[in-house]
C-alpha positions as CSV (number, residue, x, y, z in Angstrom):
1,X,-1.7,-25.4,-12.5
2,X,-4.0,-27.5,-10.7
3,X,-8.0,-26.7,-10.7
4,X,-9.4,-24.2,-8.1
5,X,-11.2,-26.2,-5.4
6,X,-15.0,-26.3,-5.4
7,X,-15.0,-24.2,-2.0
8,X,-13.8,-21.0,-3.8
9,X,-16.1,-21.4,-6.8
10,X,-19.0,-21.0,-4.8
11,X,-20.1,-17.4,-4.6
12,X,-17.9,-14.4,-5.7
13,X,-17.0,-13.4,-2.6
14,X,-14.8,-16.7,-2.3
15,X,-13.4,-16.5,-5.5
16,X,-12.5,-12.5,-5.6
17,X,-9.5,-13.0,-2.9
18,X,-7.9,-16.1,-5.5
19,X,-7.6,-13.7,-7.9
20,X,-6.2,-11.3,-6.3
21,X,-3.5,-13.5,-4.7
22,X,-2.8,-14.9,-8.5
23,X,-2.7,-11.3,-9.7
24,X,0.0,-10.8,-6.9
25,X,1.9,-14.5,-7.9
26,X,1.6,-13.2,-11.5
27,X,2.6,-9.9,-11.8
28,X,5.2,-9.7,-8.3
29,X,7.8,-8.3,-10.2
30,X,6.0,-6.0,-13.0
31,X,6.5,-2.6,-11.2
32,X,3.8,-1.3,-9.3
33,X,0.7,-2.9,-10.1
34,X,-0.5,-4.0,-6.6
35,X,-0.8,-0.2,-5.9
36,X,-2.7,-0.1,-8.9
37,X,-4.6,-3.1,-8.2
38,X,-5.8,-2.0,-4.5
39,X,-7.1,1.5,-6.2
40,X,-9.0,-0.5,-8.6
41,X,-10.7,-2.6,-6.4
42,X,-11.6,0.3,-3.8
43,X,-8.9,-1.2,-0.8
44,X,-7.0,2.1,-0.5
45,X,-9.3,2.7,2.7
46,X,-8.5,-0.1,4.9
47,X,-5.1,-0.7,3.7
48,X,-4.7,3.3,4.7
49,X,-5.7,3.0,7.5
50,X,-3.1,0.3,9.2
51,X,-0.4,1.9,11.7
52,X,3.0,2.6,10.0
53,X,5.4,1.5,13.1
54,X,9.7,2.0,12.0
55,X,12.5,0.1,13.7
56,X,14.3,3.0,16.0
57,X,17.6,2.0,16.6
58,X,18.9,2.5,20.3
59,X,22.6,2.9,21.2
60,X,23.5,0.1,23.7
61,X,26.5,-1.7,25.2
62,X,28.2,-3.7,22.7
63,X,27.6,-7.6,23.6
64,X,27.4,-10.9,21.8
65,X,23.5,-9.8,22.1
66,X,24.1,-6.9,20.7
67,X,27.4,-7.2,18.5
68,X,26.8,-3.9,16.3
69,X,25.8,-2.0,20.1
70,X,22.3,-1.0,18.4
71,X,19.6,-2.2,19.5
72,X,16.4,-1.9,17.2
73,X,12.9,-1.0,18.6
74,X,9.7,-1.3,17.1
75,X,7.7,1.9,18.0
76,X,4.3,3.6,16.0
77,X,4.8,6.2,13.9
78,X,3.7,10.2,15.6
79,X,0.0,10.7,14.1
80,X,1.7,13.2,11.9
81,X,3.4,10.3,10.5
82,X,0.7,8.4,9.6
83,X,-1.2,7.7,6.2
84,X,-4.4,9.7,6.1
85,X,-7.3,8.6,2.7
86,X,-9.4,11.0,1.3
87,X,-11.6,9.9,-1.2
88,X,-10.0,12.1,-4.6
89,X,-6.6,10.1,-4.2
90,X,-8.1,7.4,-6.0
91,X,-7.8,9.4,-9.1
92,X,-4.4,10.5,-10.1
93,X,-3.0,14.2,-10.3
94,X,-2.2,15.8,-13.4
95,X,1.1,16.4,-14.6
96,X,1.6,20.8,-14.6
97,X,2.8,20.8,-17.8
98,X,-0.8,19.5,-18.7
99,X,-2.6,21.3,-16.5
100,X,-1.8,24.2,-17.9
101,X,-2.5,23.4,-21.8
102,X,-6.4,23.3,-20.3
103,X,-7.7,27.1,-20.4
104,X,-10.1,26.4,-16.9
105,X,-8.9,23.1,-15.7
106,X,-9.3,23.3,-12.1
107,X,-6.9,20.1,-10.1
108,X,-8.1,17.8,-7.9
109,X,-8.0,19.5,-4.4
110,X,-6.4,16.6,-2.8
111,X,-3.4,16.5,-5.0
């Protein structure tokens, strides 16, 4: 690996999104840490709150345009659809079967 530049050893605030994209190089194929790595570093808010848009597939003519005779839309998601953040998802739920071992556990309201 070469050395990291000067320019991102500067202040922390350069350095912090290096890291992040080594963690990602690193550990791409490891299951799911980058959900695990945004709740760590407190991203779940912004990353929440993007748009979720799907491809809608629309029945057209068949063409050499359109050789399957679907033709795929990008449209947002209904609001219902959406991702909503509240802050007690950055902790994880219980399982029920522990849960109920704890005489007065009360769960997370979120979860």
């Amino acid at each position: 690996m070469p050395d990291v530049r000067a320019e991102f050893i500067g202040s922390k605030d350069a350095f912090r999104p290096r890291i992040k994209n080594e963690r990602n190089v690193e550990l791409g194929f490891e299951g799911h840490h980058y959900y695990d790595d945004i709740r760590r570093w407190m991203e779940l808010p912004q990353i929440m709150s993007s748009k979720l848009i799907a491809n809608i597939p629309q029945k057209v003519a068949v063409s050499s345009t359109y050789p399957t005779g679907y033709q795929y839309i990008r449209t947002e998601l209904s609001a219902d659809r959406q991702p909503t953040w509240e802050e007690g998802m950055y902790y994880l739920p219980f399982l029920n079967a522990d849960a109920l071992k704890m005489k007065d556990f009360v769960s997370n309201p979120v979860w």
